[in-house]
C-alpha positions as CSV (number, residue, x, y, z in Angstrom):
1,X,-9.2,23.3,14.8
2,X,-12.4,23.2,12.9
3,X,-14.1,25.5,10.9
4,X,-16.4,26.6,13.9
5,X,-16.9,25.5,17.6
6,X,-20.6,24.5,17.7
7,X,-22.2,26.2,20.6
8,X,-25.1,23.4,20.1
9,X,-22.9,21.1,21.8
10,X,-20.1,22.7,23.5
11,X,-20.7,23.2,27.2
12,X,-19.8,26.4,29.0
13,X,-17.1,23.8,31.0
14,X,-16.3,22.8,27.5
15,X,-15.4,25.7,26.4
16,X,-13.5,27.1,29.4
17,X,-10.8,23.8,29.1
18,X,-10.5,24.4,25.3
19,X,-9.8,28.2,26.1
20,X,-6.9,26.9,28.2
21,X,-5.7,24.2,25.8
22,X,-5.3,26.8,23.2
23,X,-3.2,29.1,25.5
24,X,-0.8,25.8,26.1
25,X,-0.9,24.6,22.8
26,X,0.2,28.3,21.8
27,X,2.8,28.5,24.4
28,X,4.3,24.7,24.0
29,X,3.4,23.1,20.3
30,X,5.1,25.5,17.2
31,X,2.5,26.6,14.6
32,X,1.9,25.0,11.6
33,X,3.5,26.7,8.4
34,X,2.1,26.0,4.5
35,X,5.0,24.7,3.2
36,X,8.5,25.2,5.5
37,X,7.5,22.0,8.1
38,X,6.0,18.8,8.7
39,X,4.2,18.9,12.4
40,X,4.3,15.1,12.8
41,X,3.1,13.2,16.2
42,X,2.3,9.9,18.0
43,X,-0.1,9.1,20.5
44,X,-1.4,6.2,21.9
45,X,-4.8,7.0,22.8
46,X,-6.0,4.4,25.7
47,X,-8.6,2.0,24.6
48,X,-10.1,4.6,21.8
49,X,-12.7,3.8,22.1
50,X,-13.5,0.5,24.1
51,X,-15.5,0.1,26.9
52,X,-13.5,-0.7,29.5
53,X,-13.1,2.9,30.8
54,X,-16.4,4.3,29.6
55,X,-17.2,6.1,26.4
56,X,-15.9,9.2,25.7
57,X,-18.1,12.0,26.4
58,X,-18.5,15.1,23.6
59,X,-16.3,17.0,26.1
60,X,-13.2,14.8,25.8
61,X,-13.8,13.8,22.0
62,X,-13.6,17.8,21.7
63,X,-10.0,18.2,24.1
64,X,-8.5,15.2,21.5
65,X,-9.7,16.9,18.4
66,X,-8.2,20.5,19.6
67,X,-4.4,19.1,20.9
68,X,-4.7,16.6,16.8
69,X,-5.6,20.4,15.3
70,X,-2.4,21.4,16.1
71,X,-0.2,18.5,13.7
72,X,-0.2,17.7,10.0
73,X,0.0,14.0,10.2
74,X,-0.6,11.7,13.3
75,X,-0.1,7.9,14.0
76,X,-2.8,7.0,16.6
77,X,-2.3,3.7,18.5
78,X,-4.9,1.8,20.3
79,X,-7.7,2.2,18.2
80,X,-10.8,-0.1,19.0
81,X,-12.7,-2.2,16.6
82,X,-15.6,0.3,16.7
83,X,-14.2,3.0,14.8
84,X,-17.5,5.8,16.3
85,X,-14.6,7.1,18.3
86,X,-12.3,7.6,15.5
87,X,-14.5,9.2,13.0
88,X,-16.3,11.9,16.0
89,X,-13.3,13.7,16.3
90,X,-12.7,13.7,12.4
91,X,-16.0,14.9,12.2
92,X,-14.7,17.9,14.6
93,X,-11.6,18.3,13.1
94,X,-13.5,18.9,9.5
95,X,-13.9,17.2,6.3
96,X,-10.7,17.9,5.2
97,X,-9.2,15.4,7.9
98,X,-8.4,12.5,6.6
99,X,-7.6,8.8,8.2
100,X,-6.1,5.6,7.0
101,X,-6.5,2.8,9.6
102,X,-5.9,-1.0,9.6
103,X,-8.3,-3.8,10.4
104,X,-8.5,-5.5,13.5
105,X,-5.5,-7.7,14.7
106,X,-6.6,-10.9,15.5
107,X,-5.8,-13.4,18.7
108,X,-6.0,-12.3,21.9
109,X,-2.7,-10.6,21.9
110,X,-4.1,-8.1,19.7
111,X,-6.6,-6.6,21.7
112,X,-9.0,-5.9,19.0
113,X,-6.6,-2.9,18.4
114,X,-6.4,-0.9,15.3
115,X,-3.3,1.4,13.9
116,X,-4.3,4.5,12.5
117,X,-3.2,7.4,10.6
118,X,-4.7,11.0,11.0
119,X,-3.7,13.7,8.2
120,X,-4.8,17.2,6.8
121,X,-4.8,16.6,3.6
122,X,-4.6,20.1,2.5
123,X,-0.7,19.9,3.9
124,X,-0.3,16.0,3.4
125,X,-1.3,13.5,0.2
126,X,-1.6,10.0,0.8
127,X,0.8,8.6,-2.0
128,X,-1.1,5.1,-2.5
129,X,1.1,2.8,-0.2
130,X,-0.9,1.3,2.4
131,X,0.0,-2.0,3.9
132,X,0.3,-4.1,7.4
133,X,3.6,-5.7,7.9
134,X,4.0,-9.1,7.7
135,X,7.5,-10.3,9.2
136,X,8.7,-13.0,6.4
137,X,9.2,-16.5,8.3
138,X,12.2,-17.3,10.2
139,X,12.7,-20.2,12.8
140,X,11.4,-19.4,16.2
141,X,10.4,-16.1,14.9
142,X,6.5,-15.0,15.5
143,X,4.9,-12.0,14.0
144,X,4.2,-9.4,15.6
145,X,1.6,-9.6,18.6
146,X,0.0,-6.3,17.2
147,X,0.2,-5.7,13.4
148,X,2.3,-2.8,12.5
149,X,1.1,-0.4,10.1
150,X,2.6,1.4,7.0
151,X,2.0,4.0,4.4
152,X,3.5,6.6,2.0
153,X,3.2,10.3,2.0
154,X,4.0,13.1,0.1
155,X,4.4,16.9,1.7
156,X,6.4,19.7,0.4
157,X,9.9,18.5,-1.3
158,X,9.4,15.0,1.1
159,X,8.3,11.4,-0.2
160,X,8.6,9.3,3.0
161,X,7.1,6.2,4.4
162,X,5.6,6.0,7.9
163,X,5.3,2.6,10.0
164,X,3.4,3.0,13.3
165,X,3.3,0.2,15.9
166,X,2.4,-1.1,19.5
167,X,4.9,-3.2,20.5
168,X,4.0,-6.2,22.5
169,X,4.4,-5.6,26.7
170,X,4.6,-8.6,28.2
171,X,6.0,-8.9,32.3
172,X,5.8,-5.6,32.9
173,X,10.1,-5.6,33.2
174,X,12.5,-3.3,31.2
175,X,13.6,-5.9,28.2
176,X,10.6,-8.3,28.3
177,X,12.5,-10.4,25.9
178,X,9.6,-11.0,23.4
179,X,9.3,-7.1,23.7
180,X,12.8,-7.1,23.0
181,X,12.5,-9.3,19.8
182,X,9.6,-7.7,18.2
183,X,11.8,-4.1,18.1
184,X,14.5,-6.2,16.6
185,X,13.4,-8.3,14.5
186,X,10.8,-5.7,12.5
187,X,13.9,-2.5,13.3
188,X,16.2,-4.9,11.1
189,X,13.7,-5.5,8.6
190,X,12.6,-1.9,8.2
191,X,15.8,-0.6,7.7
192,X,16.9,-3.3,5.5
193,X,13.6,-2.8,3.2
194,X,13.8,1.0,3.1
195,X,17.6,0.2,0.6
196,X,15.7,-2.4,-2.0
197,X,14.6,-1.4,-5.2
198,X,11.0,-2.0,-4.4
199,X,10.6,0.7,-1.7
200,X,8.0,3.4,-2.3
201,X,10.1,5.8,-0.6
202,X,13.6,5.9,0.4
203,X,12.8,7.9,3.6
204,X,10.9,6.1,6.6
205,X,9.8,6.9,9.9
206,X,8.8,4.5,12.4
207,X,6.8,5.5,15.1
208,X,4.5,4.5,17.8
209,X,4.4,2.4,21.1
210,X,7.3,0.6,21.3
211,X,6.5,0.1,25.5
212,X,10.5,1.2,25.7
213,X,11.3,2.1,29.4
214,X,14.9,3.6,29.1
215,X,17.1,4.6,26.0
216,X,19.5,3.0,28.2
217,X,17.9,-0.6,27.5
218,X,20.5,-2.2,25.1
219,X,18.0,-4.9,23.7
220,X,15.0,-2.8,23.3
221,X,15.9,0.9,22.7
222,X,19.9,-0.1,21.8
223,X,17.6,-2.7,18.8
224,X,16.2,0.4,17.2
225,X,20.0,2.5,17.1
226,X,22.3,-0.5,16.2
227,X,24.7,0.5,13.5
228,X,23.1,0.7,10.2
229,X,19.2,1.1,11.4
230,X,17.5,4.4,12.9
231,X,18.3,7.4,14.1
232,X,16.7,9.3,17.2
233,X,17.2,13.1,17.5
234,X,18.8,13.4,20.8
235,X,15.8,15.9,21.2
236,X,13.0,13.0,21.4
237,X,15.2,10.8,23.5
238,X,15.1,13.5,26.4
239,X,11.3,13.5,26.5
240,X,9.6,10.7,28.7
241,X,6.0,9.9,27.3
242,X,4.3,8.4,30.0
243,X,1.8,10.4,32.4
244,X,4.2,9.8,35.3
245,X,7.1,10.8,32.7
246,X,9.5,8.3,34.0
247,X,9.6,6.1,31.2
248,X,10.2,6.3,27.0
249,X,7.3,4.2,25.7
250,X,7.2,6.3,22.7
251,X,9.7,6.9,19.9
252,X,10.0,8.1,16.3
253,X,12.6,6.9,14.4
254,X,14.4,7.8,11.3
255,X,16.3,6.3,8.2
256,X,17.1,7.1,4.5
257,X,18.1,5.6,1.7
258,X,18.3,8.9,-0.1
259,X,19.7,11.1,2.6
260,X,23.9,10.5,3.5
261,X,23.2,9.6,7.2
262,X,25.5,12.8,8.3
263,X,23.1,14.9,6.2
264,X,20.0,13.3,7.6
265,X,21.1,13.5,11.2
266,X,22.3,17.3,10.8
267,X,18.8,18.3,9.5
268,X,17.2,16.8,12.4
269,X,19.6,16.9,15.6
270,X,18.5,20.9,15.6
271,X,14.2,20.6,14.8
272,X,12.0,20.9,17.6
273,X,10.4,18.4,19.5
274,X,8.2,17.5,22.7
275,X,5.5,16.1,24.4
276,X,2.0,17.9,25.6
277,X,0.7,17.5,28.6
278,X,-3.1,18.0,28.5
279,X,-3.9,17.3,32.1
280,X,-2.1,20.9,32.7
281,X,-5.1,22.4,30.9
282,X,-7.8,19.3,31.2
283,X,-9.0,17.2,33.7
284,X,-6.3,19.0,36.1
285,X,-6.1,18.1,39.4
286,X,-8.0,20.2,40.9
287,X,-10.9,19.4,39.0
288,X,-11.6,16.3,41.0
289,X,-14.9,17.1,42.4
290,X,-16.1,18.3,39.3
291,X,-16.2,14.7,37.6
292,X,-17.3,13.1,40.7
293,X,-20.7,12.0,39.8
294,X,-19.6,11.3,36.3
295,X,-17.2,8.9,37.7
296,X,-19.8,7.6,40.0
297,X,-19.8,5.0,42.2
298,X,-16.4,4.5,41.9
299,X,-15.3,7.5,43.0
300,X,-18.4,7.8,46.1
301,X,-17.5,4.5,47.8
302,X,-13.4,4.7,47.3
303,X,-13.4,5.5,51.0
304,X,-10.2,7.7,51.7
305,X,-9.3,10.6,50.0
306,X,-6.5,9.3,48.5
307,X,-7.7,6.6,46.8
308,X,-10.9,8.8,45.7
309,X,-7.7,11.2,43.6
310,X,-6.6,7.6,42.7
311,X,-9.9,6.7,41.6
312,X,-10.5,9.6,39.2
313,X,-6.6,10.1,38.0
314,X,-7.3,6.4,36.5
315,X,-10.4,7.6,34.8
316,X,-9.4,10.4,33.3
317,X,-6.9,8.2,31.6
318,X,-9.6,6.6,29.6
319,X,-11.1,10.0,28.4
320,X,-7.7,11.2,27.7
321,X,-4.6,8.7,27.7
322,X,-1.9,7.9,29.9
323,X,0.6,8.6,27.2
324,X,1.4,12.1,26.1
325,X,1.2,13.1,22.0
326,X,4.8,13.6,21.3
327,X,5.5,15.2,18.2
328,X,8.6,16.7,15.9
329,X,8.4,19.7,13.4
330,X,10.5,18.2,10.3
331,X,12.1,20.5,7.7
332,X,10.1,19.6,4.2
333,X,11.1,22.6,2.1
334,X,14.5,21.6,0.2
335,X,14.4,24.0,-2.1
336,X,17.4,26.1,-1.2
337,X,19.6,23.2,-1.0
338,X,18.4,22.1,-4.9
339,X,19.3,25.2,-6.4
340,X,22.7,25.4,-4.4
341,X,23.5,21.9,-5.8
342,X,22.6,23.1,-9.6
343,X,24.8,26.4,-9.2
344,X,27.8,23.9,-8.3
345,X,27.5,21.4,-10.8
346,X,28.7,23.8,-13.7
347,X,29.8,27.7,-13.8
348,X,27.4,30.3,-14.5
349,X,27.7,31.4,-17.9
């Protein structure tokens, strides 16, 4: 977390839900090491920080700085044009916390979103790529409704590239087919650039909202896995991301150019891997009255019961998010396998 929790500013109430975060976080989210592992994570924070929902009070900007503490590099979707959100928890998280974020996307499509990359830079370096995708021109092809976002990094033995996105929604149905084009159509051109000459890396995640409601889905899920592009851990395709969790919005995805695919998949089919659930520890349930006023009016004139929980389990979305971080701790230290490889090449003398 940061270097100190200002009492200046944190509330007794404050203080009592990060208390409990940290006891999750503990229980549920493997501790960073120096050197051994990459703690890597998505999360699409909702509207951060428009004002649709409200702005986001020091209480909540301090619960999103604590659960970000806890990874070495994150890909944050839905960012807002006014970046006062974004920079407030950096400001938490200390000085050492970097970001790398994109400019706005256009059209209405876009939502006056931004892509956004969060990173401790005593763990991570920023190797110099940083770039939005722009799909090369094909009949009856569009680009992407929301710019994806990409960048290179360097941590321990690994040089990889990271690609966030928010892939397009649509109807509201399982394989929207412009949903189901966007995966595609930038899946096939990842993987395809990750093997030219001109990558930065040969190692790429992609990650993000890809608004993917089964990894049964054939044309939207089955897009991403086809023979030849990425590989999902069977880890992270058990792990719904969704506040209901009944659906597999989020995804990371992997692919080398350096790595024999056999070699790749055995170093990751065993890492560990999950999604947090800060309502357990935040803005529970049973916290309802607490918020009441700060919901306000409404909350007081929802009539029943019911719809009052309804009322405030919306707004808590937009103080918190109605996806959950998922994350994956990735083997960075290579070491061993380097100087197994050199005692092979030749006999000792």
């Amino acid at each position: 977390m940061s270097y100190f929790y200002d009492a200046n500013v944190i509330t007794p109430r404050t203080a009592a839900g990060l208390l409990r975060l940290r006891e999750q976080l503990d229980r549920q989210v493997p501790s960073r090491t120096i050197s051994e592992t990459l703690m890597m994570a998505t999360w699409n924070i909702r509207e951060f920080d428009s004002p649709k929902g409200g702005a986001r009070t020091e209480e909540s900007i301090h619960y999103i700085a604590e659960i970000l503490s806890r990874f070495d590099l994150i890909a944050v979707q839905e960012v807002n044009a006014d970046l006062e959100a974004l920079n407030w928890v950096q400001h938490v998280l200390g000085d050492w916390w970097k970001f790398l974020v994109t400019d706005v996307t256009g059209g209405s499509k876009g939502n006056q979103e931004r892509m956004a990359f969060l990173y401790d830079s005593r763990k991570v370096k920023f190797g110099g790529l940083a770039g939005e995708i722009v799909i090369p021109p094909e009949k009856g092809k569009d680009q992407l409704a929301r710019t994806p976002f990409i960048c290179g990094f360097e941590t321990g033995w690994l040089k990889f590239m990271l690609s966030t996105v928010h892939i397009y929604w649509g109807t509201g149905v399982a394989e929207d087919p412009k949903r189901a084009e966007e995966i595609d159509y930038l899946s096939d051109f990842l993987a395809n650039h990750v093997k030219e000459k001109s990558a930065w890396a040969k190692n790429l995640v992609l990650l993000g909202d890809f608004n993917i409601f089964n990894t049964t889905d054939l044309k939207t899920f089955g897009a991403l896995t086809k023979k030849g592009r990425f590989f999902i851990p069977k880890q992270l395709q058990q792990l719904p991301s969704n506040i209901e969790r009944n659906k597999h919005y989020d995804q990371m995805a992997f692919i080398s150019a350096f790595f024999d695919p056999k070699v790749m998949q055995g170093r990751l089919e065993n890492c560990r891997a999950g999604v947090f659930n800060f309502f357990d520890s935040v803005y529970r349930d049973e916290d309802e009255k607490m918020y009441a006023d700060q919901i306000g009016e409404g909350y007081h004139s929802a009539g029943t019961d019911k719809k009052k929980t309804q009322a405030y389990k919306f707004w808590r979305t937009f103080h918190m998010s109605d996806h959950l971080p998922m994350w994956f701790e990735m083997p960075i230290d290579f070491g061993r396998e380097a100087l197994e490889k050199m005692v092979a090449s030749a006999p000792i003398q």
